[in-house]
C-alpha atoms as one frame of an Amber mdcrd trajectory, in Angstrom:
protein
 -33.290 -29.674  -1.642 -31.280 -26.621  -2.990 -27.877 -27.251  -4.170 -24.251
 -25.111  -2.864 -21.525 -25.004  -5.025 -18.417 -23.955  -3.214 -15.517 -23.064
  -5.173 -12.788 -21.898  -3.281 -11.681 -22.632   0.340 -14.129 -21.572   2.939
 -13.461 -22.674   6.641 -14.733 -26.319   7.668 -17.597 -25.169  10.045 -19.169
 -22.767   7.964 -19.549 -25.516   5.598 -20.756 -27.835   7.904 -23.712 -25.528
   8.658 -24.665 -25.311   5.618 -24.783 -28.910   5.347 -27.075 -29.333   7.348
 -29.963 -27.571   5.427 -28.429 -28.185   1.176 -26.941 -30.593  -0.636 -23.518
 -28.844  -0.701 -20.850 -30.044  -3.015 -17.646 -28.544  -1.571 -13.984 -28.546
  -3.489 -11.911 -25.741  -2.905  -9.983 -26.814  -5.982 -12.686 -26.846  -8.463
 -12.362 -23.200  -9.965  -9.154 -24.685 -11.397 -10.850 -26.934 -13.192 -13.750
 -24.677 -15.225 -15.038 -27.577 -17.227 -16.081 -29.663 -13.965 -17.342 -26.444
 -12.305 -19.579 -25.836 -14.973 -21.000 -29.110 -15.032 -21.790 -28.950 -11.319
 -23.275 -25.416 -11.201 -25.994 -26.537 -14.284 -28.635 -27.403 -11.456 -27.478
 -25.243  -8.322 -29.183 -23.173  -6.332 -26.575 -21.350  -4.897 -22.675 -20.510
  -5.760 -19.593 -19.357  -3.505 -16.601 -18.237  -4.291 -13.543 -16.165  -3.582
 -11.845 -13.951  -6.006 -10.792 -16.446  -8.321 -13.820 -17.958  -9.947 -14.999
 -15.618 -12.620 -18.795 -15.285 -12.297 -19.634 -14.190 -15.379 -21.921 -15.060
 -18.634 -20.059 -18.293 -19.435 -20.956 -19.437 -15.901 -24.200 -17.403 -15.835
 -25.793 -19.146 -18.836 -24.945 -22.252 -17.207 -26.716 -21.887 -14.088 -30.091
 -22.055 -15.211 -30.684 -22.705 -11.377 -29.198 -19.969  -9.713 -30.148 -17.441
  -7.241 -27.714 -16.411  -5.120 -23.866 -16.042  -5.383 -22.041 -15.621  -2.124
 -18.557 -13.880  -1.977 -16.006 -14.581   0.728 -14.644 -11.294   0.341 -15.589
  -7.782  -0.606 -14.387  -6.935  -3.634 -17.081  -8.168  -6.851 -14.434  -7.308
  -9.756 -14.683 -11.284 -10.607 -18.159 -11.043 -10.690 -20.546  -9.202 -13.578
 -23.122  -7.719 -11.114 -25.053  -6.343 -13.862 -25.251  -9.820 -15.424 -26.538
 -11.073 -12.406 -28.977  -8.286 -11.689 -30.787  -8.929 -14.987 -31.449 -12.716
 -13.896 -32.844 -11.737 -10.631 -29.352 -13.135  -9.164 -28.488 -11.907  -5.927
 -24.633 -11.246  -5.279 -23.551 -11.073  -1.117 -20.443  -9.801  -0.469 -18.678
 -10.307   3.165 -18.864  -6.639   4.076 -17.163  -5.762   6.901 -16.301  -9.116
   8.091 -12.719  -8.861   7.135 -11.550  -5.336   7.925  -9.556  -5.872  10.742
  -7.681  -8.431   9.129  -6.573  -5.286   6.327  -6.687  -2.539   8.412  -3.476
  -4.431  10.595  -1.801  -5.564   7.378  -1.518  -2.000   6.044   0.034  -1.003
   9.567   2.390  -3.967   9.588   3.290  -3.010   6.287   3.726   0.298   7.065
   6.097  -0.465   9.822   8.022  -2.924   7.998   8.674  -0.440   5.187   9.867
   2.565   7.478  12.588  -0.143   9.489  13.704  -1.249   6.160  15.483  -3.921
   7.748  13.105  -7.469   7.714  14.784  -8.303   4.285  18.275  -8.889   5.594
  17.237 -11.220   8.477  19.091 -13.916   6.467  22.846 -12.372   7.228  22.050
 -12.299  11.123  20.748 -15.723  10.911  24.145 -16.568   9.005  26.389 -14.624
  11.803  27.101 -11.497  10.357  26.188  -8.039  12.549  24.805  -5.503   9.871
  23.800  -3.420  12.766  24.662   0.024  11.363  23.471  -0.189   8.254  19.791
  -1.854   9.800  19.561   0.911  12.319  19.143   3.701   9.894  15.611   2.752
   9.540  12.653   5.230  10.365   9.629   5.691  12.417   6.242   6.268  11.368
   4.887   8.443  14.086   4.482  11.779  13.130   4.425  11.132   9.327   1.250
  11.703   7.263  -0.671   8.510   5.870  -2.749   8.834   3.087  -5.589   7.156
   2.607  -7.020   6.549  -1.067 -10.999   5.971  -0.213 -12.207   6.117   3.019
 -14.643   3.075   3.493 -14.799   0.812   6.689 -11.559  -0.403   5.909  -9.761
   2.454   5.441 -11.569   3.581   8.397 -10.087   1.056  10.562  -6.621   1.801
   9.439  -6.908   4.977   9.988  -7.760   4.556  13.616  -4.936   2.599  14.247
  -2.561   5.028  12.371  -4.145   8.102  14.644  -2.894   5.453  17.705   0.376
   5.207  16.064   0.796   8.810  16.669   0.018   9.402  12.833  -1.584  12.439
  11.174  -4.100  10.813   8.508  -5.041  12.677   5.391  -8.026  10.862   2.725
  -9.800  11.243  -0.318 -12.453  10.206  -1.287 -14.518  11.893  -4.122 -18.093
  10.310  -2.857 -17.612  11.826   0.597 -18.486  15.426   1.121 -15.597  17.395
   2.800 -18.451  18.575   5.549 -19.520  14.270   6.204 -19.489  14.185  10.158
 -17.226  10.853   9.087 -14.638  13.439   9.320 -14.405  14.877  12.833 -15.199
  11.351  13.939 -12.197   9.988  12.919  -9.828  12.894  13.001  -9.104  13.143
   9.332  -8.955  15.439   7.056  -9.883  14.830   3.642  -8.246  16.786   0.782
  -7.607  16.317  -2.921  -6.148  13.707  -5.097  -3.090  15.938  -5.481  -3.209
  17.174  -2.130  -2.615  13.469  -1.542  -0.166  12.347  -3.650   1.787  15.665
  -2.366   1.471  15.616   1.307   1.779  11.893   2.625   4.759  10.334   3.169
   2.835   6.868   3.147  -0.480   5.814   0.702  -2.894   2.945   1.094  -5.520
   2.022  -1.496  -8.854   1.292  -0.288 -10.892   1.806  -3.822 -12.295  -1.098
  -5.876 -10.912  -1.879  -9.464 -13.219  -0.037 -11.862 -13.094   1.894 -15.147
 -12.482   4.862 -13.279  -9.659   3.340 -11.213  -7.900   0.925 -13.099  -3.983
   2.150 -13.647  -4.844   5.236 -11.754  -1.542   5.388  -9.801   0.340   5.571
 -13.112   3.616   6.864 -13.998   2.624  10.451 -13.446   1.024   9.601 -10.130
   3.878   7.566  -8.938   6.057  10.936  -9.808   3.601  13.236  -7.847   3.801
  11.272  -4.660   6.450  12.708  -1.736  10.100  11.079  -2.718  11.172   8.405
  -0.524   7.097   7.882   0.179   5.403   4.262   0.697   2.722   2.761  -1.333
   0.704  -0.324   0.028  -1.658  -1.363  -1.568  -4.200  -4.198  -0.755  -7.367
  -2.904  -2.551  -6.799  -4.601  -6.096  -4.827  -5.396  -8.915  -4.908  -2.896
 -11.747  -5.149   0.149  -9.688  -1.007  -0.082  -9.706   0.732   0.186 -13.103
   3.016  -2.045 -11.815   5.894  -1.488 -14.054   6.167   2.032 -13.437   5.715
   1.387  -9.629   9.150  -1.168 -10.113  10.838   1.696 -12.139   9.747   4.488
  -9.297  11.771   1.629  -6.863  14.699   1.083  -9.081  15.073   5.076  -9.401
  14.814   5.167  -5.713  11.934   8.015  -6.381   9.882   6.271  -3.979  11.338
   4.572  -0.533   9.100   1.409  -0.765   5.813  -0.707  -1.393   4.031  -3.816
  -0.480   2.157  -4.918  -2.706  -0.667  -7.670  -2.014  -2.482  -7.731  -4.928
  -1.996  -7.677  -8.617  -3.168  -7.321 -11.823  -2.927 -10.605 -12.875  -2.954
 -13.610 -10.097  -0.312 -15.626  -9.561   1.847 -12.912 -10.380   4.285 -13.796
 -13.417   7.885 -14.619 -12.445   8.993 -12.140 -14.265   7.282  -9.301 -13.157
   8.842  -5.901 -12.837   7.927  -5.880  -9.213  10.161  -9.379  -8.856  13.418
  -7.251  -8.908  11.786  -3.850  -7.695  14.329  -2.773  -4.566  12.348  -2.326
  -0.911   9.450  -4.403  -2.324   7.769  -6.678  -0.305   5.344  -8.584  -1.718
   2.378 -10.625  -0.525  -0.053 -13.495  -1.979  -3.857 -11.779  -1.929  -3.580
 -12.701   1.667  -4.582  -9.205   3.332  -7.744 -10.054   4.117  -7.276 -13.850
   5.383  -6.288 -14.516   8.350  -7.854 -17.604  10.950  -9.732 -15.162  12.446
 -11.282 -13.376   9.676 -11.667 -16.915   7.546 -14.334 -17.764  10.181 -15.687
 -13.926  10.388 -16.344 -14.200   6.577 -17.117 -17.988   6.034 -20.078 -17.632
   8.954 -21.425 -14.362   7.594 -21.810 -15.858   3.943 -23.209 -19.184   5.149
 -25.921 -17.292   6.620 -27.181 -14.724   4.160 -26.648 -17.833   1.842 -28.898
 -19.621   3.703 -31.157 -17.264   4.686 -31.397 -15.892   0.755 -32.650 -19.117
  -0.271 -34.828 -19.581   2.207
């Protein structure tokens, strides 16, 4: 019987399932503790994770066994795909399965950041009245959000944005301007300084790679609108975070939440820890109960069906 190896937390019934065809040996705490993970991934068949557990050649050359590694998530920057394409591995990512979950993040985000007020919920709580100063918030209908990549993801957001009463603006370098994926969502794409110039809110919806890592930098930061959002939710990296907590402190940018970050849990003291009009979130973008069982189903069945 082939054996699972499940790293991180993955919802009860999905496991279950998967129980009932594998041996499955199932410890969301394990990728804290490499040395035991190692020794229980020498004879599997299988391996899931999150975005924690680095699947790479340390754990590679272990699993002499392996053939399939399931991701409950989308993004594969903790996994060496090439490694595991040379070893016949095959890597499943949840595609899809968690987009709504992101998509109403970034507009919760959004709206938080323009009302500027859900920080100071502690002084009504405590009987004060700020009400002036927490009325001189803004709306984001009629603003321009800009959308960095424009996968299914970003596609979703951008959907609910248009409903917002938004005007949505993308790029995306591996989409021709001409793509019907245009007209059908009632965006226009334009250029990466187009972007940075024009909205007056940005989401990231690129992976971490080579190409994007520290691309919003100090001199991006500068070329966005002043008093513009950032949320990000894509990955860590993307952000130079320090210069994103100095574009706060300056006040050249109005606000950010940020969900994801270059290293995870994010160090105390961080930048971003004392960054003004900051929120900031746990990787939890993409989680929610709904999507948990979205993702945890979909893997459990191209697991099982992949080793089949």
């Amino acid at each position: 019987m082939d054996t699972i190896v499940i790293t991180e937390f993955m919802d009860s019934n999905a496991v279950e399932s998967l129980k009932k065809e594998f041996n499955v040996i199932y410890d969301k705490t394990l990728v804290d503790r490499p040395d035991e993970l190692i020794k229980h991934i020498t004879t599997c068949s299988a391996i899931i994770v999150r975005n924690k557990t680095q699947v790479r050649e340390a754990l590679l050359d272990a699993a002499k066994e392996l053939r399939v590694v399931g991701r409950l998530g989308v993004g594969l920057d903790n996994i060496d795909v090439e490694a595991c394409k040379s070893r016949n591995i095959t890597v499943i990512p949840a595609t899809g399965a968690n987009n709504v979950s992101v998509a109403e993040y970034v507009m919760a985000g959004l709206l938080m950041l323009a009302r500027g007020c859900y920080q100071s919920l502690n002084e009504v709580a405590d009987g004060k009245w700020p009400r002036e100063r927490m009325s001189s918030g803004g709306e984001i209908f009629g603003k321009t959000l800009g959308l960095l990549g424009f996968g299914g993801i970003a596609r979703d957001v951008a959907s609910r944005a248009k409903a917002f009463g938004m005007n949505v603006i993308a790029y995306d370098p591996f989409i021709a301007a001409d793509a019907p994926v245009w007209k059908e969502h009632d965006v226009t794409p334009v250029s990466m300084d187009e972007l940075l110039a024009e909205s007056d809110a940005i989401s990231l919806h690129v992976p971490l790679t080579d190409s994007t890592r520290n691309m919003f930098n100090e001199q991006r930061l500068a070329a966005m609108r002043k008093g513009a959002f950032l949320v990000n939710t894509a990955r860590g990296g993307i952000v130079d975070e320090a210069a994103l907590a100095q574009a706060l402190i300056d006040g050249r940018l109005g606000g950010a939440m940020i969900d994801v970050f270059g290293k995870e849990p994010l160090p105390a003291n961080s930048p971003l820890a004392v960054a003004p009009h900051c929120l900031l979130t746990p990787h939890i973008a993409g989680v929610t109960r709904e999507s948990n069982t979205r993702v945890s189903s979909m893997i459990a069945e191209k697991v099982a069906s992949a080793l089949k």
